[in-house]
Each structure stands twice: as structure tokens, then as C-alpha cells.
DRENDO-1510 file (C-alpha; in Angstrom, 1 decimal, always signed):
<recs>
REC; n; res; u; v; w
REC; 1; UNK; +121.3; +133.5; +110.0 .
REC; 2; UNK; +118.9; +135.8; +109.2 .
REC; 3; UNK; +116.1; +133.2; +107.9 .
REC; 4; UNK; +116.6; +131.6; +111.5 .
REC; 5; UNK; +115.8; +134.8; +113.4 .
REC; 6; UNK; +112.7; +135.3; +110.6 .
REC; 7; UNK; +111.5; +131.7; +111.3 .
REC; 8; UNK; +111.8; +131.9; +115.4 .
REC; 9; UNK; +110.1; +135.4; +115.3 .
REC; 10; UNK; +107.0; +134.2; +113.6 .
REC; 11; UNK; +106.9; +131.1; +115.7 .
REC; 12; UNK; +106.8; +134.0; +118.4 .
REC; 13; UNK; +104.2; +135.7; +116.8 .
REC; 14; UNK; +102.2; +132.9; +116.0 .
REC; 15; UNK; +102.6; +131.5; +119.6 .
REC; 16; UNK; +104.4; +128.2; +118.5 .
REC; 17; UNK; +107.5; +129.1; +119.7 .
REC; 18; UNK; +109.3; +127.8; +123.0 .
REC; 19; UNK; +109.8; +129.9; +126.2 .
REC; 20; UNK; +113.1; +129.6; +125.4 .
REC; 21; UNK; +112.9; +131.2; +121.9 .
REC; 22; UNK; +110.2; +133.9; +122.9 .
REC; 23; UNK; +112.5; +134.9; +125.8 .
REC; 24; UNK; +115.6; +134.9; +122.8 .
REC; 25; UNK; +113.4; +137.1; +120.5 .
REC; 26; UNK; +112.3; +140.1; +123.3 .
REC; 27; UNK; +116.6; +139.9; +124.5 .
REC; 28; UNK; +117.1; +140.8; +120.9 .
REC; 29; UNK; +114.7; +143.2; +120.5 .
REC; 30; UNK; +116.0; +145.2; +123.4 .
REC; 31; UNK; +119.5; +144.7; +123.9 .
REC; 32; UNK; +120.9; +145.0; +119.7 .
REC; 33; UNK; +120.2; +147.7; +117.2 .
REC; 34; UNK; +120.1; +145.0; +114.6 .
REC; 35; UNK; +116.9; +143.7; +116.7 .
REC; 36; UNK; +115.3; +147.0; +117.7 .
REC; 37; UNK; +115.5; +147.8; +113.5 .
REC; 38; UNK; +114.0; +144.7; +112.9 .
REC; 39; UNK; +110.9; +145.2; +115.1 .
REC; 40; UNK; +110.8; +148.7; +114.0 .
REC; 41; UNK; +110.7; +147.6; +110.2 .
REC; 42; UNK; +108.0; +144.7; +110.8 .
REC; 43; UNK; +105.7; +147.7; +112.9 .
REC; 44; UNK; +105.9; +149.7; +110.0 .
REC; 45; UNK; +105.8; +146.9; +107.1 .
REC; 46; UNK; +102.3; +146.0; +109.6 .
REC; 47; UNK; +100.8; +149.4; +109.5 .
REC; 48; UNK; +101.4; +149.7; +106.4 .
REC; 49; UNK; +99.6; +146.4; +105.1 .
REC; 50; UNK; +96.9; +147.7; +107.7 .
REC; 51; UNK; +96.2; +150.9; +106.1 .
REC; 52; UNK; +95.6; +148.5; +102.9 .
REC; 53; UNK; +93.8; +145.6; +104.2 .
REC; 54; UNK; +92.5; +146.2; +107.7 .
REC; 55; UNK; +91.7; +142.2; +107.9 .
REC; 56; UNK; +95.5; +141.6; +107.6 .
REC; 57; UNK; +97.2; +141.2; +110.5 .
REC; 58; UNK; +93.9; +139.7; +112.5 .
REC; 59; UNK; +96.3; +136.5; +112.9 .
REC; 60; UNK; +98.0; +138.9; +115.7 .
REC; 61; UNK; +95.3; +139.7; +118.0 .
REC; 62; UNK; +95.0; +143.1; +119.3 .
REC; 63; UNK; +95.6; +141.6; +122.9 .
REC; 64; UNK; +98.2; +139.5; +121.9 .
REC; 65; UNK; +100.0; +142.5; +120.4 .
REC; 66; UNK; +99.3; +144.5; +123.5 .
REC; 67; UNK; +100.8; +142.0; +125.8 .
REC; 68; UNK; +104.2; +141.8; +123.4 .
REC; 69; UNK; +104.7; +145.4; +123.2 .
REC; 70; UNK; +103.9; +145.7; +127.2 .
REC; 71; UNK; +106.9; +143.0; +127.7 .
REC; 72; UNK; +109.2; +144.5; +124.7 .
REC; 73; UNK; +108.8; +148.3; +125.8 .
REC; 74; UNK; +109.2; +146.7; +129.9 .
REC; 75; UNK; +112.7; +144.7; +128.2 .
REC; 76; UNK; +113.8; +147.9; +126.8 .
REC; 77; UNK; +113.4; +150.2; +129.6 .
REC; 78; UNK; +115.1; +148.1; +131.5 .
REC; 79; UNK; +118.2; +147.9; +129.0 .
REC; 80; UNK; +118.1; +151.5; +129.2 .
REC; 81; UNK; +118.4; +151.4; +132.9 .
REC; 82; UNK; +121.1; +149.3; +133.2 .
REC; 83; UNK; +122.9; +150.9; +130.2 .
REC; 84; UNK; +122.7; +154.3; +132.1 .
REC; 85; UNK; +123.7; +152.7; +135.5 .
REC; 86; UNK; +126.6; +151.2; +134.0 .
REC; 87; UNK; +127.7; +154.9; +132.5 .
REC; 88; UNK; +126.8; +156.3; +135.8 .
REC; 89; UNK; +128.8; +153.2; +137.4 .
REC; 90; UNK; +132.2; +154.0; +135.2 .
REC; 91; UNK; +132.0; +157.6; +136.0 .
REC; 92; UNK; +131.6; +157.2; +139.7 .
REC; 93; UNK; +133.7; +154.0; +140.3 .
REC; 94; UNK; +137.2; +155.5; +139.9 .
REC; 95; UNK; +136.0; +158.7; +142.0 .
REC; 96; UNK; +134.5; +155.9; +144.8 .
REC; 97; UNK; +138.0; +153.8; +144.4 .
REC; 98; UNK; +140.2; +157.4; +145.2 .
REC; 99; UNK; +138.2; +158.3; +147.9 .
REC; 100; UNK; +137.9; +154.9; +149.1 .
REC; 101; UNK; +141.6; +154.3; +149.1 .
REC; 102; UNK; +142.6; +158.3; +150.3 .
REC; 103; UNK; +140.9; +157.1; +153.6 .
REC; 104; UNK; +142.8; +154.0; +154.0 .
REC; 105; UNK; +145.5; +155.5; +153.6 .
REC; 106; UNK; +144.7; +158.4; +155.7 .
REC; 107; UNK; +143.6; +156.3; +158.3 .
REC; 108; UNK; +147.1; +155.2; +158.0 .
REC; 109; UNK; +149.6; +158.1; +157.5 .
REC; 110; UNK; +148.9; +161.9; +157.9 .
REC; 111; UNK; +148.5; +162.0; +154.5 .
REC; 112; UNK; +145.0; +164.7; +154.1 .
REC; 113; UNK; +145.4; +166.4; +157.8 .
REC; 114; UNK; +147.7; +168.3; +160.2 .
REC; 115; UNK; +150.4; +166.1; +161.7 .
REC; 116; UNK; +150.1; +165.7; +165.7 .
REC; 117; UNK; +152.9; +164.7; +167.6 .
REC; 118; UNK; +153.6; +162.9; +170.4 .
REC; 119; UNK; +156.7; +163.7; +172.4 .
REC; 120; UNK; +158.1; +161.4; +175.2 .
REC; 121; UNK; +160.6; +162.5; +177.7 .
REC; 122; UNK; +162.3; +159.3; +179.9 .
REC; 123; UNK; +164.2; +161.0; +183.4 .
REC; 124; UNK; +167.5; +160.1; +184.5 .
REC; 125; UNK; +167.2; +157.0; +186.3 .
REC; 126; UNK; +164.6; +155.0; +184.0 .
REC; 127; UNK; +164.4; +154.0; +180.4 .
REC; 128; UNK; +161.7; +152.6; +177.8 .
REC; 129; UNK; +161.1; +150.8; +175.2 .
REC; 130; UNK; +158.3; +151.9; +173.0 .
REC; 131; UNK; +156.9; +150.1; +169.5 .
REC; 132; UNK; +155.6; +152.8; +166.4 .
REC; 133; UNK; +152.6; +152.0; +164.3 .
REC; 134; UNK; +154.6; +150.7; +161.5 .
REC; 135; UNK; +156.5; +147.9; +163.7 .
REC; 136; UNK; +159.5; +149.6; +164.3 .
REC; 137; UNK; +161.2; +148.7; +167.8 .
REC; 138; UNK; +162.8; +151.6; +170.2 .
REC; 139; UNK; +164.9; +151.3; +173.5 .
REC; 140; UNK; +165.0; +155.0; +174.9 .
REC; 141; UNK; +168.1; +155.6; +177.2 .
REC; 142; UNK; +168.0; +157.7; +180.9 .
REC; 143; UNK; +167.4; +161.3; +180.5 .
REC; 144; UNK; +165.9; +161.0; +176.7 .
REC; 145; UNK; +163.4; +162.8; +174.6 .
REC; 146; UNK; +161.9; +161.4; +171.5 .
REC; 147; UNK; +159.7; +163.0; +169.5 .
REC; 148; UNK; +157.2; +161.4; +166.6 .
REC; 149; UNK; +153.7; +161.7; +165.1 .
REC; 150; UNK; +151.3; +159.9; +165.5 .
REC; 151; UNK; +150.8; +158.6; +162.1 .
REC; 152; UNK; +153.9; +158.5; +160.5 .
REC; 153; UNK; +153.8; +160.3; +156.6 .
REC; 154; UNK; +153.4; +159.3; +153.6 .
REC; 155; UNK; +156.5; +159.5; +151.7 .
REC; 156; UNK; +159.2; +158.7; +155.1 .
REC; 157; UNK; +159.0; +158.0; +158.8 .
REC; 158; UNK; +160.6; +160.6; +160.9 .
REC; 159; UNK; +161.5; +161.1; +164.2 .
REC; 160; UNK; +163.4; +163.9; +166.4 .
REC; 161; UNK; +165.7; +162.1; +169.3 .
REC; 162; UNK; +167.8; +163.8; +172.0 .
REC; 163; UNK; +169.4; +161.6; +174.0 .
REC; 164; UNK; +170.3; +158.1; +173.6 .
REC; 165; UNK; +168.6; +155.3; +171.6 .
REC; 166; UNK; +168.3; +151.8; +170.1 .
REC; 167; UNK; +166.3; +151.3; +167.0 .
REC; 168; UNK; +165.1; +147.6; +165.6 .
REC; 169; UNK; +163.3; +149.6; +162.3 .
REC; 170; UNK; +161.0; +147.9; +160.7 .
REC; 171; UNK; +161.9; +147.6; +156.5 .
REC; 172; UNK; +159.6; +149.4; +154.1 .
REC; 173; UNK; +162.0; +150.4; +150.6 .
REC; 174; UNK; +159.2; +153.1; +149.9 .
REC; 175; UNK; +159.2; +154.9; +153.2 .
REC; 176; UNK; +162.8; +155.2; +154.8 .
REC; 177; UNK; +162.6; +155.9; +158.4 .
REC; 178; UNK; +165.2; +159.0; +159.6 .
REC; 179; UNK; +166.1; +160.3; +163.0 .
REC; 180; UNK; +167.3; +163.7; +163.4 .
REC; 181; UNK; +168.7; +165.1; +166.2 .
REC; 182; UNK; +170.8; +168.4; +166.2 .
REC; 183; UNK; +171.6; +169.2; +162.5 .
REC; 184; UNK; +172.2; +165.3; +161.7 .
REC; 185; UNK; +170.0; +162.5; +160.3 .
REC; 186; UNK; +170.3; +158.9; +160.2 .
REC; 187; UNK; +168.5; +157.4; +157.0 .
REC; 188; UNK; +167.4; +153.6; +157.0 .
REC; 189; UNK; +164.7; +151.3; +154.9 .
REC; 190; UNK; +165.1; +148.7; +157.9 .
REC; 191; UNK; +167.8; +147.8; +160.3 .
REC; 192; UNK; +169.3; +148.0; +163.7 .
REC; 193; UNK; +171.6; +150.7; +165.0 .
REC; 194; UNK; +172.5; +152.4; +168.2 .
REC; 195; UNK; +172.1; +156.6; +168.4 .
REC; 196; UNK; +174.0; +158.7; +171.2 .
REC; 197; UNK; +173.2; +162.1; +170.9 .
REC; 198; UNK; +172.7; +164.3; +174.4 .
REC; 199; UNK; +172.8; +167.9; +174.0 .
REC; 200; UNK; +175.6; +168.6; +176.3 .
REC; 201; UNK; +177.8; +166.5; +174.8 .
REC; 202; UNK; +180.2; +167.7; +171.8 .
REC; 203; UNK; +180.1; +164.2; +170.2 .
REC; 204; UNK; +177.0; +162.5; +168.1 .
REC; 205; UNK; +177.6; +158.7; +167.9 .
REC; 206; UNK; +175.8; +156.3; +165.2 .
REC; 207; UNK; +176.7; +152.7; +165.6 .
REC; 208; UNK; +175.2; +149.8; +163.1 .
REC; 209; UNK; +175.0; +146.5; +163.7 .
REC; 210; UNK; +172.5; +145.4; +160.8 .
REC; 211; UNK; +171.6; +146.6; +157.3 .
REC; 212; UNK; +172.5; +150.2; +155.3 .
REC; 213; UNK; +172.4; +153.8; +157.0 .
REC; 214; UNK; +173.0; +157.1; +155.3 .
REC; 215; UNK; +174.7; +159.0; +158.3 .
REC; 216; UNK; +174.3; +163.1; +157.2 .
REC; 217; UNK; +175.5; +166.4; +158.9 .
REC; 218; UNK; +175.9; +170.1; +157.8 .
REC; 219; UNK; +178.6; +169.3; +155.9 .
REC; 220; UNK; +178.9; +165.8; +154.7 .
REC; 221; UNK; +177.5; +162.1; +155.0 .
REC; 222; UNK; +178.4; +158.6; +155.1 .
REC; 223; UNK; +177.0; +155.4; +154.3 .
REC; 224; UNK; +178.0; +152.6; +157.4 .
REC; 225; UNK; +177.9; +149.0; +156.8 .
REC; 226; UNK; +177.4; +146.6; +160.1 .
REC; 227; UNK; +180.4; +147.1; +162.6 .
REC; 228; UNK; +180.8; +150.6; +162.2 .
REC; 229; UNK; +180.7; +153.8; +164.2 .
REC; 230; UNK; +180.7; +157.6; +162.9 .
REC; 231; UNK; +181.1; +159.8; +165.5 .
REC; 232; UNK; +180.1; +163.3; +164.6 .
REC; 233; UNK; +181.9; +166.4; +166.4 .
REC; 234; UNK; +179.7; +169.3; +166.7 .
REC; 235; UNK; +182.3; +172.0; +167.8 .
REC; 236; UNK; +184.7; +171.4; +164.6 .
REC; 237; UNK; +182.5; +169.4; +162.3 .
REC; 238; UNK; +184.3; +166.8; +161.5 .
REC; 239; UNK; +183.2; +163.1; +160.9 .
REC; 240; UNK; +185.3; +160.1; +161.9 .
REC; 241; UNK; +184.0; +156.7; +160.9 .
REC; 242; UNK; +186.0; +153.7; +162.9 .
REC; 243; UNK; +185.4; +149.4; +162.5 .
REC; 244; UNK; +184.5; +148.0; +165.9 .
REC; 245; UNK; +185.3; +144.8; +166.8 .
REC; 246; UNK; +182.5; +144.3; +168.6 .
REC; 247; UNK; +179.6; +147.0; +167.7 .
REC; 248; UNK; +176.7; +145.3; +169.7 .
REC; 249; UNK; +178.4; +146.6; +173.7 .
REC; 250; UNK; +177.7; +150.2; +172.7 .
REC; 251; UNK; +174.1; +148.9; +173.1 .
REC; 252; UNK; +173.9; +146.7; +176.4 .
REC; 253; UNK; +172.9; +149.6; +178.3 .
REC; 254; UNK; +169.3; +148.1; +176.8 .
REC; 255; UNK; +169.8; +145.1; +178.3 .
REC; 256; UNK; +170.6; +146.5; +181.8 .
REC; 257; UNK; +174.6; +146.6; +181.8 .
REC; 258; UNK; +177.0; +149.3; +182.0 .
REC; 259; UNK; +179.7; +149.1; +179.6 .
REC; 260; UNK; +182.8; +151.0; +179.2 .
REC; 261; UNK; +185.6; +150.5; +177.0 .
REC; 262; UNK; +188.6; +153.0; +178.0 .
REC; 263; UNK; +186.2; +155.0; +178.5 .
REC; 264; UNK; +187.3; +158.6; +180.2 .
REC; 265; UNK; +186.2; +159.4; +184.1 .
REC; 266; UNK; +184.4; +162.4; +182.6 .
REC; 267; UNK; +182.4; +160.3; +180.0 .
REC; 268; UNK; +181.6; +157.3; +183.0 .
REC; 269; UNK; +180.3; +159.9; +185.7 .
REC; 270; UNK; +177.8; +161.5; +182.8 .
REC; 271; UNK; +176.7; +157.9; +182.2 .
REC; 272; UNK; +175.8; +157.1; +185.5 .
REC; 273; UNK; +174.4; +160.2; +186.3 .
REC; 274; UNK; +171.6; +159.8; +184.1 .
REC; 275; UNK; +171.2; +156.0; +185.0 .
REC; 276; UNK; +171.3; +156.4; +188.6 .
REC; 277; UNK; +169.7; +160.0; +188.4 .
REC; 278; UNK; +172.5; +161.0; +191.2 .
REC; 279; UNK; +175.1; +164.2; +190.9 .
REC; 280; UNK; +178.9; +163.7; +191.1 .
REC; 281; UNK; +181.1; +166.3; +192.9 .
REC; 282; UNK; +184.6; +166.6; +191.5 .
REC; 283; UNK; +186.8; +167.2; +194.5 .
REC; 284; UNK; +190.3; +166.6; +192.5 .
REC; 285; UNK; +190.1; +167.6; +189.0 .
REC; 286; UNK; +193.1; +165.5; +188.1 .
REC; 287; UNK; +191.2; +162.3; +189.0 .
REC; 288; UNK; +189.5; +163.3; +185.3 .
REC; 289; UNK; +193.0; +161.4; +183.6 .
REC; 290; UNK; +191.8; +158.0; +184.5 .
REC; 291; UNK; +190.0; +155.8; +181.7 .
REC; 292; UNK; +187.9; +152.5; +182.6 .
REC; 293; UNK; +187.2; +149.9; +181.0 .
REC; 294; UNK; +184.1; +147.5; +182.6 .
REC; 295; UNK; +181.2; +145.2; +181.8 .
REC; 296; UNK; +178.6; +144.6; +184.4 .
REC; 297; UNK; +175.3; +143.7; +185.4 .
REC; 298; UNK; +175.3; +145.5; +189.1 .
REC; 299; UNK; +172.3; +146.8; +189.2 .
REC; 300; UNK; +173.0; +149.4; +192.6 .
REC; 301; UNK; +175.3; +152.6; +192.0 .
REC; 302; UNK; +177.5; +151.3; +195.2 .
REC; 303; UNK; +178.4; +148.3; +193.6 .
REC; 304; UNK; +179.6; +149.9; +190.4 .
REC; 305; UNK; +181.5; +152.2; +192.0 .
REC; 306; UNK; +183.2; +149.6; +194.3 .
REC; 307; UNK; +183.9; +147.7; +190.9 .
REC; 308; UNK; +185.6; +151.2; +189.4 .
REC; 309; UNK; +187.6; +151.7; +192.7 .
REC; 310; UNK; +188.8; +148.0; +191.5 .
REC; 311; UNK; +190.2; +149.8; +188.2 .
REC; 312; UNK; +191.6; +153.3; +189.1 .
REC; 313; UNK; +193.1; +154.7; +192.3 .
REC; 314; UNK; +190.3; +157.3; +192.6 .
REC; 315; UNK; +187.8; +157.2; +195.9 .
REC; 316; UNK; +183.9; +157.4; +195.5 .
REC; 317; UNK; +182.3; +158.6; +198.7 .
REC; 318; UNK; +178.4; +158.6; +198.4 .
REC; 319; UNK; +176.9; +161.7; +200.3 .
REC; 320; UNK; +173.1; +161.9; +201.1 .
REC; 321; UNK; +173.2; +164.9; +197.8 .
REC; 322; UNK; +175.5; +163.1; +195.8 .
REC; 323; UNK; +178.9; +160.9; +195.2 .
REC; 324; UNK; +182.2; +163.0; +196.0 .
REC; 325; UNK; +185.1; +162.3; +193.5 .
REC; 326; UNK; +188.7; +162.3; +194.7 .
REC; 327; UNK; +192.0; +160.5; +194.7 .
</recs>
């Protein structure tokens, strides 16, 4: 090997060699030590024959050598450059890389800066339906407030609900999405599930009809599989969890129709007081024993009350400031 490299360099110097091989011999100068000693030992083995015979070396001319070193000490400069760029290159990259992907993900999340929220209030008498930035689907209920941020975090998704909602939540394993509302949270990675929790009532209901929740209060939690309903009491604390038969009525309201399965009087007047955004006067107090259970799609308050009268012997009467309630 080393005969080969003496052959091809004097062919160099002697200006027999190729392009090819003179462009070998200046690559090995400059980029291998093996190469850069080499030319160091033949300069000095040179000089030293010089300072004997000052006609030797005359087969080299002075310009030739000249134009070699020019190209050699160009060829190594340029190694050098390249050799520090790369250092400079593997110091920086990583640092470029973190930044780089800290803004993509802050562009993302609220990862770096001060959370801003958003908070969304819908009046009795209307609902909504609003989509988050990750996907996630949301039907908001008459007389409900939602509140979220604008970028959801990085670790979970989290959002504060009074009132009544439907969520279609979009699965991510790494960042479960929760809804609190009054001392409780719902956990979920992805699924669908129906949330009833209005301040003036004593009662928080969860009901699931696809995937895994984590259902936690004060005091305990429970994990619901599709079909079931904990219902939270906030007075005593206590958690019931019941199997419905069918777990998908408890959220038609989305869909437009009222639905009531023996239902108390009290319970149905709160109801359509937020959808019909109308005040109920209770003349008889006992009329509050009567239960109803009804499905429809009427869409004026009239109707529906016609359809209850149809049920129970109590009398709806609607007053220009209200409906009056007796039997």
C-alpha cells in the first residue's frame, strides 16, 4: 500500500499523473494525518537534500511547487473549515432541535406561557355545540357554562362545566381529557358520555355510552363501563352507580327532544325552564307527586305541555310572565 501511494505521489510531482490521482494525492494530504506526515516528512527530507545540494530538487520547479502548496494549503484550510463547522454543527444542532421543537409544541399547548381561557355561557332557551383544538366534540345544554383554554396543556386536557353537557372526546393515551365541575372530575383518554351538573341541583349525573371514565369526588371514585350512570349527591356525599337499559335518551336533548323517564314534576319544570327560558308558578304544591315519563320532538312549550296534561291530572295555564301549575 504504501509503495502505491509513493509511486502515485511522484507521478504527481513529476506531472505524469492523472487528474484523477493528483486530485487523490491533495484529499490525502489534507483530510488524514497519515497524509499530512507524509508531506511533512518529504518537505523536510527536500530541504534537507537542498541545504546539501542546491541543484537537487530542480526537477520540481519553484513555480510548480508554488502552485502545489497554493492548492494543498487552500485543501487544508478548507478541511479545517468544515471540521470546525461540523463541531460547531454538533454543538448547536441539539440546542436548534429543542428550541425548534419547544415552539411546535408551544404553538400547540400552553406549554412556555400563561394559560388564557375562554369561557362560554349558553342562556336558557338555546344550546351549542362547539369543537376544541384537539378534535374533541361538545353539545352544551340551555343555561350552561363551560370554561377551557385556549390551548389545551401539555400533560391533560381540562375543562370546567356547569351545567349540562355531551362530550364526543377525541383519544389521545398521553393526554387524558377531565371535566370538573363542583368538587368532581370525569377522566377519559377518548370516549362519549353525557354530564349533568347545574348548580342548584343536589345531584351530579355521569352517563357513558362509549369507552372508560374514571368518575372522582371528595370522597371516592369509580370507573363506568358503557351503559352506566353514577349519580353523585352533593348534600350527603354519596355515589350510586346504576346499569341503564338504554344510556343514549339521557342525551336526546342534543338532538332536539325532551325526554323523561319517571321523571318527578319538580325535575320536568327545571328542564323546561331552561329550554324554553320561561318561569313556572307552583299554585298547588301537591301537584309536585306526579312523575312523567315522555319522548318527544315538539318543538313549542304549548305542545309539550298539552302532551304532559295527556299523562298526569295536573293543568298548565300559560300566563304572558309565565306557566301557572295546578291540579
Amino acid at each position: 500500500m504504501q509503495r502505491r501511494v509513493n509511486d502515485i505521489v511522484k507521478k504527481v510531482i513529476a506531472e505524469n499523473a492523472s487528474k484523477r490521482e493528483a486530485r487523490e494525492v491533495v484529499e490525502w494530504f489534507s483530510d488524514s494525518i497519515e497524509g499530512q506526515q507524509y508531506l511533512s516528512d518529504m518537505i523536510d527530507r527536500d530541504a534537507y537534500l537542498m541545504e546539501g545540494d542546491p541543484n537537487t530538487g530542480q526537477s520540481f520547479t519553484p513555480l510548480q511547487s508554488d502552485l502545489l502548496f497554493t492548492r494543498i494549503e487552500r485543501k487544508i484550510r478548507f478541511s479545517h473549515v468544515r471540521k470546525l463547522s461540523l463541531r460547531i454543527a454538533a454543538v448547536l444542532l441539539p440546542f436548534i432541535l429543542v428550541v425548534g421543537i419547544g415552539w411546535y409544541v408551544n404553538s400547540r399547548t400552553s406549554l412556555f406561557e400563561g394559560t388564557t381561557y375562554t369561557e362560554l355561557y349558553v342562556p336558557k332557551g338555546e344550546d351549542a355545540r362547539i369543537f376544541f383544538q384537539d378534535g374533541t366534540e361538545v353539545y352544551l345544554n340551555a343555561d350552561t357554562r363551560i370554561r377551557y383554554p385556549e390551548r389545551f396543556g401539555w400533560l391533560r386536557r381540562e375543562v370546567w362545566l356547569d351545567g349540562e353537557a355531551y362530550f364526543n372526546v377525541k383519544e389521545n393515551k398521553r393526554r387524558p381529557f377531565e371535566v370538573h365541575s363542583q368538587n368532581t372530575t370525569v377522566e377519559v383518554l377518548g370516549t362519549s358520555f353525557n354530564v349533568n351538573s347545574y348548580r342548584e341541583s343536589d345531584k351530579i349525573r355521569v352517563t357513558l355510552d362509549e369507552g372508560i371514565v374514571a368518575f372522582r369526588t371528595r370522597h371516592n371514585g369509580y370507573t363506568l363501563s358503557p351503559g352506566q350512570q353514577a349519580e353523585y349527591d352533593k348534600i350527603t356525599g354519596q355515589l350510586v352507580v346504576t346499569n341503564l337499559m338504554h344510556p343514549s335518551n339521557l342525551s336526546l336533548w342534543k338532538s332536539n327532544v325532551l325526554y323523561f323517564y319517571d321523571s318527578p314534576l319538580a325535575e320536568v319544570i327545571s328542564v323546561l325552564e331552561r329550554k324554553y327560558n320561561v318561569e313556572f308558578n307552583l299554585l298547588t304544591p301537591e301537584a309536585l307527586t306526579y312523575s312523567y315519563t315522555l319522548t318527544t320532538r315538539q318543538q313549542t312549550l304549548d305542545s309539550v305541555l298539552l302532551e304532559m296534561q295527556k299523562i298526569a291530572p295536573v293543568r298548565f295555564t300559560l300566563r304572558e310572565n309565565g306557566v301557572d301549575v295546578s291540579l
